[in-house]
N, C-alpha and C positions, 0 to 999 in steps of 0.2 A: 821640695817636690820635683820630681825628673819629669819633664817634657815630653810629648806623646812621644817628640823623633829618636829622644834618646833608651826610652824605654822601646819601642818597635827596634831598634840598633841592636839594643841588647838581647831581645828574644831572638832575632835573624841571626846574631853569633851564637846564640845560645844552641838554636836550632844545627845550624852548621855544623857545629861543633858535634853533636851526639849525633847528627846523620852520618859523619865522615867515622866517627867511631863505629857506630852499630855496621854499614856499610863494609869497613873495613878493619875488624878487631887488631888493636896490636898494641903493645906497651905505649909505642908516641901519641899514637891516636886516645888513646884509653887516661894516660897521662895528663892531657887538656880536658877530656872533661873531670878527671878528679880536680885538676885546679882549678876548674868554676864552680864543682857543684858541693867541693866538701867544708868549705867556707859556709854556705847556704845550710848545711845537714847542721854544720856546729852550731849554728844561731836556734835554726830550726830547734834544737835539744837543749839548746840555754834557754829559748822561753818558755821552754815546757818544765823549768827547774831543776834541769841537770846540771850539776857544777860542769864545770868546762872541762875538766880532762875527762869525765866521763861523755863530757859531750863530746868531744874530740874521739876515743875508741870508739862511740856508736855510728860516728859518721866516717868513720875508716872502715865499720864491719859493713854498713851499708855500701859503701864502694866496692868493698871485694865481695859481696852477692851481687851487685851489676854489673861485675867486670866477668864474673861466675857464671850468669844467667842472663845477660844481654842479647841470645843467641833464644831466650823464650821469649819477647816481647813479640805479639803478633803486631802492633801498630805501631811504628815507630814513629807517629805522630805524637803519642798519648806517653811518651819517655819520660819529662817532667813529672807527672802524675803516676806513672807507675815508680820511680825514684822516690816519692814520697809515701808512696803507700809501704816499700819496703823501710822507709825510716818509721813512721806509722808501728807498722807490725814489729819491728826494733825495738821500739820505747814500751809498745807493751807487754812485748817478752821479757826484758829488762824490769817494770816491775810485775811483772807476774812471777818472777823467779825472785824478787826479794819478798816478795809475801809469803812465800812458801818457806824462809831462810827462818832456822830455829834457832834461837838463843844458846849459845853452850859458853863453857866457862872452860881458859886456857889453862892447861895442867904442864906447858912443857917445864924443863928444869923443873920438877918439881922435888927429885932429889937432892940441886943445892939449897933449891928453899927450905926442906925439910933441917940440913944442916946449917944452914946461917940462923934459921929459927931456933935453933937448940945453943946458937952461942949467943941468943939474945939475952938481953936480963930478964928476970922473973915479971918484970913490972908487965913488961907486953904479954898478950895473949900468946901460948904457942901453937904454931904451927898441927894441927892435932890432925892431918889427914886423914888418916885410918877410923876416926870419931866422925869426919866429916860424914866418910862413905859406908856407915852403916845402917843407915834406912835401906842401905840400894839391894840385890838381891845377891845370892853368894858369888854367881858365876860374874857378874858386873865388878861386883868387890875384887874377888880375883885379879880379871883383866886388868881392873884398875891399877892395880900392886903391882902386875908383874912389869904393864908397859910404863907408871910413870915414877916410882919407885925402883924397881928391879933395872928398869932403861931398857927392857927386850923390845926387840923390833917386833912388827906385827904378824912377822912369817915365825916367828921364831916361839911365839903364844898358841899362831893355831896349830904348829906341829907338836908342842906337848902339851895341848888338849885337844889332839886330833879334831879339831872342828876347820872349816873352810875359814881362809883368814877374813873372807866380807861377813862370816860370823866377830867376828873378833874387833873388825874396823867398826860395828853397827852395833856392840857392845858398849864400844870407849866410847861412841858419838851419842850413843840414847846416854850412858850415866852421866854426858859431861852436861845433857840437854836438860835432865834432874836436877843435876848441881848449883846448875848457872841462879833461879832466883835462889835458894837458901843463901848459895854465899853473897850474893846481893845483898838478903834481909841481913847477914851478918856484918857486912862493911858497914852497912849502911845503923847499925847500933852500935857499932863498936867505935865508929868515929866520935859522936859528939862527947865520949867517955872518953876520947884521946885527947 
């Protein structure tokens, strides 16, 4: 446990340190306090469960909003506390944006898969994409064929089916967000038969 004088030591550099910045914006100034306070942000986001390199990016993007916005703080007494309200608001952006994140099932190369599966032996399952994606609706099935089959890029689908290509990118993304549990339940019964 640190002693009242070393702990009052440390808040009196602490405070110096973000007065001389706010005071006076500039890399060298801005520089010291990221090296007191981004050590602090990483910990901060490690005991809230964040593996460490993520805890590490969240308390670099918190630095660069109060290197960004330091020039909005009306008190510069309350700078600790506004720094953590921006980690605060960080970590729950962060998971507010993985709750929203959809499950989708990776299709790239799926044209060498198609061909290494066809020099498979009989004994394995083959490769049946075209079987896979026929629940989905024709224009998805489509899509599906031309970009991971055919290999066309996604400018190159919406201009010969003249649709906008965020039609096209919001095609591949809902059929792969379909896909993801079937081929789950299918890995997932075709292992303990392997």
């Amino acid at each position: 446990m640190h002693s009242p004088s070393i702990d009052d030591e440390k808040h009196r550099h602490e405070r110096t340190i973000t007065h001389k910045f706010l005071e006076s914006p500039s890399e060298a100034s801005f520089h010291s306090v990221f090296s007191m306070f981004t050590p602090q942000l990483t910990s901060f986001f490690l005991a809230r469960g964040c593996p460490l390199p993520l805890s590490e990016d969240l308390a670099q993007d918190v630095m660069l909003t109060v290197y960004l916005k330091a020039d909005q703080l009306r008190d510069r007494g309350l700078f600790r506390a506004w720094l953590f309200k921006i980690a605060r608001s960080a970590l729950c952006r962060h998971y507010g944006k993985r709750s929203r994140e959809v499950e989708t099932i990776g299709l790239d190369n799926l044209a060498d898969r198609l061909l290494a599966s066809a020099q498979i032996s009989t004994t394995m399952p083959p490769f049946e994409f075209l079987d896979w994606i026929e629940f989905l609706d024709e224009h998805e099935q489509e899509t599906l064929r031309l970009r991971f089959i055919e290999e066309w890029e996604y400018h190159e689908i919406a201009a010969a089916q003249q649709i906008p290509i965020g039609t096209v990118q919001w095609r591949v993304f809902n059929a792969k967000r379909k896909l993801a549990p079937r081929l789950k339940r299918r890995q997932a019964t075709s292992r303990p038969a392997a």
